[in-house]
N, C-alpha and C positions, 0 to 999 in steps of 0.2 A: 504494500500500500504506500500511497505516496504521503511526505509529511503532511502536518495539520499545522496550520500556522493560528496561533492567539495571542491576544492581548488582554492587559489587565486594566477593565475598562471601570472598575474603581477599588477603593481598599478602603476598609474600617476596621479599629480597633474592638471587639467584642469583649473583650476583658482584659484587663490592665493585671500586672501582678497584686497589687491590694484587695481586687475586689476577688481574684484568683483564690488567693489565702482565705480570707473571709469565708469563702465558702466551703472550706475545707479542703479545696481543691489543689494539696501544695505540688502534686507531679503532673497537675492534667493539662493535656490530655498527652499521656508519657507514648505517644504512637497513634494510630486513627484511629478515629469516630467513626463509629457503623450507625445505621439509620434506618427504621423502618415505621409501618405504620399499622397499629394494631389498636381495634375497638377502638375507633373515633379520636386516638392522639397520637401523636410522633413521639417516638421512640428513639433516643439517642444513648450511647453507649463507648466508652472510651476507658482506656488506661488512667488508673490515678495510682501513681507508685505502684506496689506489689497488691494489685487488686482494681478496680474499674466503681466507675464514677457514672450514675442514671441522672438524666434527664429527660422530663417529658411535657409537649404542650399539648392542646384540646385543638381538634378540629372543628369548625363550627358544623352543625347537625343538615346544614342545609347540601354543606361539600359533599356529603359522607355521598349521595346521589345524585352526584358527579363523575363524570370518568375520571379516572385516573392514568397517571404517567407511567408507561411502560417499565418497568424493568424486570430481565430475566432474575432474575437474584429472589424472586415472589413467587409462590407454586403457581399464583395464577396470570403471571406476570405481567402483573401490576404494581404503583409504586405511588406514595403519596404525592399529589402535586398542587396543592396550594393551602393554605394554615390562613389563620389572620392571626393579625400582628395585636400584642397583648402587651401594655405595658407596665403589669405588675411581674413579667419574667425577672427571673435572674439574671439570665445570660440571653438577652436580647432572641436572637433568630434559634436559638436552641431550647430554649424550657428553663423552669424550675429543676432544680436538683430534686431528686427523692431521693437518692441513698451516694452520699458525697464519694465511700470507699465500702463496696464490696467485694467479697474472695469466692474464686471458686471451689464449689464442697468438694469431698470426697477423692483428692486428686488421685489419681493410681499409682503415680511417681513421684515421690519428692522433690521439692526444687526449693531454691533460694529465692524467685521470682516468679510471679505467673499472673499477668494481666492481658486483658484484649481490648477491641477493639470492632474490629470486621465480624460482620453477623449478617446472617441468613433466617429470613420467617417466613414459613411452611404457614398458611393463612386454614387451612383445610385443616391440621393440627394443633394448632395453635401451640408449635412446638417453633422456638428462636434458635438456631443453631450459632454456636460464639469459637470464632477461632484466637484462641489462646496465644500467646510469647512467653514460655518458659527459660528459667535459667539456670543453670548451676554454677556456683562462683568457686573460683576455685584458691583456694587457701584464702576463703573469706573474703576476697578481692572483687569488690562487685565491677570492676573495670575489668577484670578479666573473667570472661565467663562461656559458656557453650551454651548454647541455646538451642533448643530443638521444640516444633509446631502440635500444639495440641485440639481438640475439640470439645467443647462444652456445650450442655444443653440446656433449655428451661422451659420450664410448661406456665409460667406464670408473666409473663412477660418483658422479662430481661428485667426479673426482682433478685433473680436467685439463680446458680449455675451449678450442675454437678460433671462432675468432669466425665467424659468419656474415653479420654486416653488419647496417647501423644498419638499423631498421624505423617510426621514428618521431621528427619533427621539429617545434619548433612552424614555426606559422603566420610569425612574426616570425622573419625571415633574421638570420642572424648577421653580418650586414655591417647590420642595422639595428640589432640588442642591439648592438651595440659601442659606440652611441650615449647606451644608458642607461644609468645608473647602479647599475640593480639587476641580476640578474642573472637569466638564463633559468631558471627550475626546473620539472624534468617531473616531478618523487618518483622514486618506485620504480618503477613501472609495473607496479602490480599485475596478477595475471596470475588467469584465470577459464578454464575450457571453456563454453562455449554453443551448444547445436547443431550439434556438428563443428568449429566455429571458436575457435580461441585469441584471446581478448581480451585487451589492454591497458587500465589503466584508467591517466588520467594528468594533469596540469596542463597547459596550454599558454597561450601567447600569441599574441591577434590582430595584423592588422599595424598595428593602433592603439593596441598594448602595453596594451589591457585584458586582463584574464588569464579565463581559463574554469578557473574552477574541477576540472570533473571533465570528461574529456572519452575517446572508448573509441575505440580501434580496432581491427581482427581480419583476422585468415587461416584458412583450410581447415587444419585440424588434419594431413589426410592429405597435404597438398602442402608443407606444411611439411615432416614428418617425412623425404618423398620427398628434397628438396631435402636437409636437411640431411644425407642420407649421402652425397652427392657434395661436402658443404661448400660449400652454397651458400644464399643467404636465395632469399624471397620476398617479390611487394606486397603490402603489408598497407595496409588501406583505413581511412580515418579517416573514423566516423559525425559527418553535418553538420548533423544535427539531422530528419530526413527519413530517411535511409537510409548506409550505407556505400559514398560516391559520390565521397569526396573520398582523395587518395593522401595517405598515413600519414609522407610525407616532405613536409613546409613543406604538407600540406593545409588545409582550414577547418574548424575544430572547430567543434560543437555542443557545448552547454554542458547536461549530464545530472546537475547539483545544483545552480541556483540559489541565492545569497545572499542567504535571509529571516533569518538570524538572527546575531548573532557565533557560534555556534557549526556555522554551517554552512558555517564556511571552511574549507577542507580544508589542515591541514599537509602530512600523512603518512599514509598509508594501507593497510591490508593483510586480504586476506577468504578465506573459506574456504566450503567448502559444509557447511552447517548441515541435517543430512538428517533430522532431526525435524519441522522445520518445511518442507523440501523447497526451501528458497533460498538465495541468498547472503547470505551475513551480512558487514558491514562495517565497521571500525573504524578509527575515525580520530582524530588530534590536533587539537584547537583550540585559539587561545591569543586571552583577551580579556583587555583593562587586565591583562596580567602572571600571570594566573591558568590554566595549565593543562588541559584537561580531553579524557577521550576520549567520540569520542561514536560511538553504530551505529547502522546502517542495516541495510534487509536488501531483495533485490529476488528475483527472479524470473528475470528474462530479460540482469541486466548494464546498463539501461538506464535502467528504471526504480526510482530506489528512495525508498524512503520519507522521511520527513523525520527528520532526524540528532537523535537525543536521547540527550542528557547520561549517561553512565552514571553513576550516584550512586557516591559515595565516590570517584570517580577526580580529583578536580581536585588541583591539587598549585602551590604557591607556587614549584617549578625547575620549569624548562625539562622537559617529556617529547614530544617533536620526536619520534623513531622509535619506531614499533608494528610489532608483528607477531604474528599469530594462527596457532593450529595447533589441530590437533585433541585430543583426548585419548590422552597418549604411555604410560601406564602406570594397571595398576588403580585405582590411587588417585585418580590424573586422574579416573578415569570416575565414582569415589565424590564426590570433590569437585563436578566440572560435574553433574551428572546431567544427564538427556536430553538438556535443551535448553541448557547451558551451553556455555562458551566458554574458552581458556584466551591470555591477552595479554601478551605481553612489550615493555616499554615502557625506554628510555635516558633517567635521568634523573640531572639537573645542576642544579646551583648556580648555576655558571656558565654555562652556555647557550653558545649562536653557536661563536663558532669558539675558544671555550677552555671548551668541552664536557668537552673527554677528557681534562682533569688533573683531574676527579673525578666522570666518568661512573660510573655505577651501572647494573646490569641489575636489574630488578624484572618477577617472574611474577604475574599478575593473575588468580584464578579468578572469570568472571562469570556471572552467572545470572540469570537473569529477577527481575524484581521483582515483587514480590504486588500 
């Protein structure tokens, strides 16, 4: 596919670090915001330190029968697309908080960290599927850690998550990262529908600790959803460049965004389905010589995507490390994006690395094609 060119055709601050704290919110949103909409409100869902952060607004009763905005990522793929705007929220375009920091129950594996983000609602079950970022640190060193991708679930509406077990490991065993110096990082592990199958989209490492950029792996949507009401996972199969042949725990990754350019190293990443154009759309952080920038892509099939270009007006002299996309939440959204626009929220710092959150900032991104 050919690139997609955007711009950032305005930026607001959504919360400042004071009002951040205040809300109890001191690591959020430590990775992306998932989004959906269930029983008449939006449903928001995000990293807050070692556990995740709800919020949620009210649709007005009249939307509820209204069409709704496409997205595969819906059993019935649908997706909420317009909120009114409420000015007793918290946090402006996202909701009220209800639960500042919860953990998910039951995990099957130990870790030193485990919070998400990216989420999936089965609307026919009213079953949320929440993919997890785990950690293990090692000699206590939360700068150095391995990370490997889990799934959780919830029948109450992204109140409560019990785990279903990890789905995704790199290449490189954690008894060989204990040897490196840096540390395993998988992102988020962005979450897609494709043909019945739940993808993961992710980083990993070989067991020659080259790192694969972007790398996917997937399960049957139906065998999932089966499995999770008994509380239990499923294998989920990691594409090796060929086909989905390799197992989604220590498998071989294929590498689905090569590095031609500084901007096509993937930080952070998070997409959505863009149903104007009838693909995924993708947005990511790069960071070159110290300078910022988000760049998109957009594919088809999760596999293949285009080549990452710069969205204009987005580079930024701080750290902006976490993204995250959503559709359009309120009339105005939809005035603002128009058709084929997009709307990004991005964590940005002065400080950067791991003294980020003594003066993170949330900032809303409206983007739009460029002329």
């Amino acid at each position: 596919m050919r690139a997609v060119n955007y711009h950032v055709a305005s930026a607001t601050t959504v919360l400042n670090p004071t009002q951040r704290l205040a809300l109890g919110l001191d690591h959020w949103p430590d990775g992306s915001v998932g989004t959906m909409r269930r029983k008449g409100r939006i449903v928001s869902i995000g990293a807050n330190g070692d556990g995740f952060a709800r919020m949620e607004r009210s649709i007005p009763r009249w939307w509820n029968q209204r069409s709704e905005t496409s997205d595969p990522r819906s059993s019935n793929g649908r997706r909420a697309a317009a909120m009114i705007d409420d000015a007793r929220t918290n946090i402006g375009p996202l909701g009220t908080v209800t639960s500042a920091k919860s953990q998910v129950g039951g995990l099957k594996e130990p870790a030193d960290y485990v919070a998400g983000g990216p989420i999936y609602h089965d609307r026919s079950t009213d079953t949320t599927l929440l993919v997890y970022h785990a950690e293990h640190h090692f000699a206590e060193d939360p700068q150095r850690f391995y990370a490997t991708l889990g799934l959780a679930c919830s029948r109450d509406g992204g109140r409560s998550f019990c785990d279903l077990g990890r789905i995704v490991s790199s290449e490189l065993t954690q008894n060989a990262a204990a040897r490196s110096p840096r540390p395993v990082e998988m992102g988020p592990g962005t979450l897609l529908l494709v043909d019945g199958y739940l993808m993961v989209l992710f980083r990993d490492f070989r067991n020659d600790y080259s790192r694969v950029n972007l790398a996917a792996a997937r399960a049957p949507l139906a065998e999932v959803l089966a499995a999770a009401q008994r509380g239990e996972g499923v294998e989920w199969r990691k594409f090796d460049g060929f086909g989905f042949s390799e197992p989604g725990l220590g498998g071989h990754p294929g590498e689905l965004l090569p590095i031609h350019s500084p901007y096509n190293g993937i930080e952070w990443a998070d997409a959505i389905w863009l149903e104007s154009k009838n693909c995924w759309a993708m947005v990511t952080s790069a960071v070159y010589f110290d300078i910022w920038s988000l760049t998109l892509t957009v594919s088809t099939d999760g596999l293949h995507w285009s080549p990452p270009a710069v969205v204009q007006g987005s580079r930024s002299r701080e750290e902006a490390l976490y993204v995250s996309l959503t559709p359009p939440l309120s009339a105005q959204d939809r005035v603002e994006t128009g058709p084929d626009g997009l709307i990004a929220y991005r964590v940005v710092s002065a400080s950067g690395g791991f003294d980020r959150w003594s003066d993170a900032r949330l900032e809303r991104l409206v983007l739009q094609p460029a002329n």
